[in-house]
C-alpha positions as CSV (number, residue, x, y, z in Angstrom):
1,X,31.3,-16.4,-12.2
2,X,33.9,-14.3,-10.5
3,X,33.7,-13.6,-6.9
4,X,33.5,-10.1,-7.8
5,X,30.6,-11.1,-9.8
6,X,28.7,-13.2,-7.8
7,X,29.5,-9.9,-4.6
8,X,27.9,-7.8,-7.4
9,X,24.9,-9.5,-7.7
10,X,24.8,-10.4,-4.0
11,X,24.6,-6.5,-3.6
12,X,22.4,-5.7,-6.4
13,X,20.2,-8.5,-4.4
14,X,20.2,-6.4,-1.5
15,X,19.6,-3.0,-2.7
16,X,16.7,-4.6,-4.6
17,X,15.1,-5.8,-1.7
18,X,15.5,-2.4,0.0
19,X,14.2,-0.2,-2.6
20,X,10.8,-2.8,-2.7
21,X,10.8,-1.9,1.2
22,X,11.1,2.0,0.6
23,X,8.3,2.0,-2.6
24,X,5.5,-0.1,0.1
25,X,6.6,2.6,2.7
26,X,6.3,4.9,0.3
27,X,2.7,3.9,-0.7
28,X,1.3,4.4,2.8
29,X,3.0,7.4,3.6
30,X,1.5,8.9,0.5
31,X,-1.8,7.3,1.3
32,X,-2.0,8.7,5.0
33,X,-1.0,12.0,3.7
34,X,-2.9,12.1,0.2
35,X,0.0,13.1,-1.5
36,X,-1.5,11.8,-4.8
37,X,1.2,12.5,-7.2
38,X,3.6,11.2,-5.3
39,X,1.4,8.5,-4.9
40,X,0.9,7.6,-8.1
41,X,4.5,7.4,-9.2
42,X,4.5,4.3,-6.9
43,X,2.7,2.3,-10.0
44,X,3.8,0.9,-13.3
45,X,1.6,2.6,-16.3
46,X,-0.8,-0.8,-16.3
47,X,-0.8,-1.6,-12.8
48,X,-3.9,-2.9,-11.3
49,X,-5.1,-3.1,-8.1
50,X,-7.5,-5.2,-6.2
51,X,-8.6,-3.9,-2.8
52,X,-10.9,-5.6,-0.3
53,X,-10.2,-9.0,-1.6
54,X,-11.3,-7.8,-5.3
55,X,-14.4,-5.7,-4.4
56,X,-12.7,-2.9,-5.8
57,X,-10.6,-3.8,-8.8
58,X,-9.2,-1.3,-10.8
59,X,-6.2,-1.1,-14.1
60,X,-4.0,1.5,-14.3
61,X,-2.4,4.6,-12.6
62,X,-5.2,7.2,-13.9
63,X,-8.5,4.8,-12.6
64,X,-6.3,3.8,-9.8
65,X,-5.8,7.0,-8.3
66,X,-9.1,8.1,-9.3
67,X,-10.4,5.6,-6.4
68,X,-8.3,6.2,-3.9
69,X,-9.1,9.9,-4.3
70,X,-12.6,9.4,-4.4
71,X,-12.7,7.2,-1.4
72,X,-10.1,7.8,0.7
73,X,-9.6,11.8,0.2
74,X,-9.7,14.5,2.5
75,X,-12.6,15.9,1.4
76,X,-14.8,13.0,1.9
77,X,-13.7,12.9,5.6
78,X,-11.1,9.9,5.4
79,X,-8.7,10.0,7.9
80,X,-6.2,6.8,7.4
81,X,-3.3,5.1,9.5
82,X,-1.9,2.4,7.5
83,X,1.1,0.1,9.2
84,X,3.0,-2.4,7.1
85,X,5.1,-4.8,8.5
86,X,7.0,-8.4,8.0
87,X,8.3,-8.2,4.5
88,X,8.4,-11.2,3.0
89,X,10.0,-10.4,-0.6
90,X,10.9,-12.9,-3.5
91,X,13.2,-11.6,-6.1
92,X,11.6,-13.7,-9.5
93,X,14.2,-12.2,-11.7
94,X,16.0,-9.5,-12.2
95,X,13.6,-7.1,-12.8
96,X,10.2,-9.1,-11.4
97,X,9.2,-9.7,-7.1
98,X,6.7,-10.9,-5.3
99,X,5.9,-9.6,-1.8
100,X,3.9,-10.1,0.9
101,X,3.5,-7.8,4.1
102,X,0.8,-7.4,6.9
103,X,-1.1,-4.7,7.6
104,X,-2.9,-2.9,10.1
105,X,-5.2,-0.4,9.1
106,X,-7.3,2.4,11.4
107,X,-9.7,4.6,9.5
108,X,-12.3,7.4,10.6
109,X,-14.7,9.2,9.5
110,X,-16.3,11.8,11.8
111,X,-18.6,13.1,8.9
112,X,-19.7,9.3,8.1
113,X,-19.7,8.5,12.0
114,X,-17.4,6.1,11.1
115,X,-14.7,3.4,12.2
116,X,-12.7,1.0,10.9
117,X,-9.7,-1.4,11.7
118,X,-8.4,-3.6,9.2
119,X,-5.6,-6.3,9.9
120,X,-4.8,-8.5,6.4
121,X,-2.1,-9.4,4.2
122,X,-0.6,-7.5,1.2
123,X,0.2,-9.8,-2.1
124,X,2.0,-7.2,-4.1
125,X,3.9,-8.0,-7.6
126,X,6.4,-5.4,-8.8
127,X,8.5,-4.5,-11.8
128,X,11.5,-2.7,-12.4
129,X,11.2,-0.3,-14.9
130,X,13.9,1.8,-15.9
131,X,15.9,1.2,-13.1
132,X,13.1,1.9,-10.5
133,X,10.8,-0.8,-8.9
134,X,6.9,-0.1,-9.3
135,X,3.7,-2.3,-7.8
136,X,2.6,-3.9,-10.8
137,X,-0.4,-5.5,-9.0
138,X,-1.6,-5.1,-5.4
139,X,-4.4,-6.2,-3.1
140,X,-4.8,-7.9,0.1
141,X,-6.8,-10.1,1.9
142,X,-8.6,-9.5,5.2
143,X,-8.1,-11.3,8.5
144,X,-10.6,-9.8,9.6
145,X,-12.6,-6.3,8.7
146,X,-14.6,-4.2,11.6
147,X,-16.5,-1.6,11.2
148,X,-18.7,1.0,13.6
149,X,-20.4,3.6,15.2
150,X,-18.5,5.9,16.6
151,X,-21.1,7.7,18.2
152,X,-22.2,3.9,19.6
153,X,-19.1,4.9,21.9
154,X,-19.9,8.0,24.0
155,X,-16.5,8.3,25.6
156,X,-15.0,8.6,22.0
157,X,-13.6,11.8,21.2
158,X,-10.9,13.0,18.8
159,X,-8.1,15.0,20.6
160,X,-5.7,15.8,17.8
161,X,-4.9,15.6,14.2
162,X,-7.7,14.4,11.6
């Protein structure tokens, strides 16, 4: 291989592993903000998806979405905050990765009097279709998972947003 090769591939390597960065920060941005389509042009047409360590397990962008609507819209009362950090990305070929990232998670519910802080790990596989990476499977597994009252706190108040 040339050295003008092998600095081709060497950059293709790296502009890989930045658009896999941009597509998970992509995914929560679109989460936090339920921007559903956008959201759901994050996915390859058969993804699947395997949330709370497989308790919700779904195939494909339409039941996908269909979930995270369902249970993490606005009109349920879901207000998220989802922080992904420490990328830890393996290119398996060309057009394949693995990933793994951590997450903390903060999610209320004023209508459900409800709390919750997640902190796990993201195991995400992605494709590149057509040019353009996709999750091809996602899920994660919990560290740990708390949940509460927020009226069990009588200080607690909401100042802004949500």
């Amino acid at each position: 291989m040339s050295e003008l090769a092998a600095l081709a591939k060497r950059v293709q390597v790296l502009e890989d592993l930045e658009a896999i960065k941009r597509l998970k920060y992509k995914y929560w941005r679109c989460l936090d903000l339920k921007l559903w389509d956008e959201l759901a042009e994050c996915f390859a047409p058969d993804a699947k998806v395997a949330y709370g360590e497989g308790q919700y397990t779904f195939t494909g962008v339409d039941a996908i979405m269909k979930f995270l609507r369902e249970s993490l819209g606005k009109e349920r009362g879901s207000v998220t905050a989802h922080f992904g950090h420490q990328p830890e990305i393996t290119l398996t070929s060309e057009t394949t990765a693995k990933a793994i990232w951590a997450l903390d998670n903060y999610m209320f519910n004023l209508e459900q009097d409800r709390g919750v802080r997640i902190a796990a790990f993201y195991h995400d596989e992605c494709a590149k279709l057509d040019g353009e990476w996709k999750f091809a499977s996602i899920g994660y597994r919990y560290i740990f998972h708390e949940e509460w009252k927020r009226s069990d706190t009588p200080s607690l108040h909401l100042v802004a947003g949500g």
